[in-house]
C-alpha positions as CSV (number, residue, x, y, z in Angstrom):
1,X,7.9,33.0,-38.1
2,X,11.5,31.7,-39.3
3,X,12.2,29.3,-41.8
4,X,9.6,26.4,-41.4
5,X,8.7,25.4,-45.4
6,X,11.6,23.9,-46.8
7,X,13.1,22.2,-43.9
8,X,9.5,20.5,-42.7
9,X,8.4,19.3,-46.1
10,X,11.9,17.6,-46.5
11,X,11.6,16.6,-42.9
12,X,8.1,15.7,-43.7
13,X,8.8,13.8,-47.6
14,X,11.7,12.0,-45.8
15,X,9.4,10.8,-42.8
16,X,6.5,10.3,-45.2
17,X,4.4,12.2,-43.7
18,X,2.4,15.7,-44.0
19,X,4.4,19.0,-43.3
20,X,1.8,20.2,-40.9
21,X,1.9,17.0,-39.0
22,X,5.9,17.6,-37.8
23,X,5.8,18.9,-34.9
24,X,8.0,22.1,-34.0
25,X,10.4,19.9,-31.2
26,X,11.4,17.6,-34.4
27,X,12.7,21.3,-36.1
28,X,14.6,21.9,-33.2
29,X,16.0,18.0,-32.9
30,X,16.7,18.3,-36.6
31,X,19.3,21.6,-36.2
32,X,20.4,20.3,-33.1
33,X,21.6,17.6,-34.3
34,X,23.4,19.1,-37.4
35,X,25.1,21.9,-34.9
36,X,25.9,18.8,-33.2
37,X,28.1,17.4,-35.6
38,X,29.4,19.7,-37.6
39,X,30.3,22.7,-35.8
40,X,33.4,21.4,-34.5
41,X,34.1,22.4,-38.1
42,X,32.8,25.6,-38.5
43,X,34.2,29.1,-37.5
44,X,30.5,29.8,-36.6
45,X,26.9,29.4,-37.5
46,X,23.6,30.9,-39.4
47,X,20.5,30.3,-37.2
48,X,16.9,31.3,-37.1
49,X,15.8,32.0,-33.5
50,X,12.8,30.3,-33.3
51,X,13.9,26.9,-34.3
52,X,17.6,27.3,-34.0
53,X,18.3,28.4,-30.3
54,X,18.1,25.2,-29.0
55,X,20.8,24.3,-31.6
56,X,22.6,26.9,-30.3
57,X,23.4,25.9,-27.3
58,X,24.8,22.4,-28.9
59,X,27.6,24.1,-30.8
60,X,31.3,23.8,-29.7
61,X,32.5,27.1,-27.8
62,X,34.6,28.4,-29.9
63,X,32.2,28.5,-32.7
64,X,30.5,32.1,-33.3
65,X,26.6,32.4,-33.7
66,X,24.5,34.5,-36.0
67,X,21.1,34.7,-36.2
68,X,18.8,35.5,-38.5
69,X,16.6,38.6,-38.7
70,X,14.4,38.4,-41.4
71,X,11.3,36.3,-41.7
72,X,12.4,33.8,-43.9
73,X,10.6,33.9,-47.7
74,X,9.6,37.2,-49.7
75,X,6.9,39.9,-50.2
76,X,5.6,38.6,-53.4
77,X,2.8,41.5,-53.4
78,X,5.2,44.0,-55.2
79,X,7.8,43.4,-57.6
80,X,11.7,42.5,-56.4
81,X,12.1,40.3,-53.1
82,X,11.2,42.2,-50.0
83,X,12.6,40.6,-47.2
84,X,10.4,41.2,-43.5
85,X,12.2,41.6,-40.0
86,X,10.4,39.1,-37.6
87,X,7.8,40.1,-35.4
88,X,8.9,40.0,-31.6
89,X,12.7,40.4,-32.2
90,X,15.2,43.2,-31.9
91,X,18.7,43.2,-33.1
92,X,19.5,43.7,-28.6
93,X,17.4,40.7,-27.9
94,X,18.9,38.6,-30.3
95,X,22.6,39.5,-29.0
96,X,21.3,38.6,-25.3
97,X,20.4,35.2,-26.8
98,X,23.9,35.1,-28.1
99,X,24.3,36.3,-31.2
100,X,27.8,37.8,-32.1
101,X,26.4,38.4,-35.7
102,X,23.3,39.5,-37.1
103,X,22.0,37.8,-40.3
104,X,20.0,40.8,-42.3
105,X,19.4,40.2,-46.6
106,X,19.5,43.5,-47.9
């Protein structure tokens, strides 16, 4: 899965309420409403697929999407930072989903 932690506890802490009681939708809502307002600002945006699509289609059309490829966090079992692609998605399936640029931490 995509970035979930630091965005639900906030989410969470601001709503005063458990993380593992947000639902997913309120993720989605969240980013929405963010692309919302500020990408008539941007040049383009960084998304995670599995909460950020929806956002996605809220952005202005000129603004350029890139998404996110790596699961977000780190391999803490061995030493550095060892970023992980995500399960279930390609670099073609994220370009059908709109992606004119590919997010990958190297």
């Amino acid at each position: 899965m995509f970035t979930k932690g630091l965005v639900r506890r906030a989410l969470a802490e601001a709503k005063r309420n458990k993380p593992e009681a947000l639902g997913d939708e309120v993720l989605e809502e969240f980013k929405t409403a963010v692309i919302q307002i500020l990408s008539p600002y941007a040049s383009g945006v960084l998304l995670d697929p599995d909460f950020g699509l929806p956002a996605s289609r809220a952005r202005y059309g000129w603004v350029g999407l890139l998404l996110a490829y790596e699961k977000s966090g780190y391999d803490n079992t061995q030493p550095g930072r060892m970023s992980q692609l995500a399960p279930g998605w390609t670099v073609d399936r994220l370009k059908r989903e709109g992606a004119v640029g590919i997010k990958l931490l190297i």
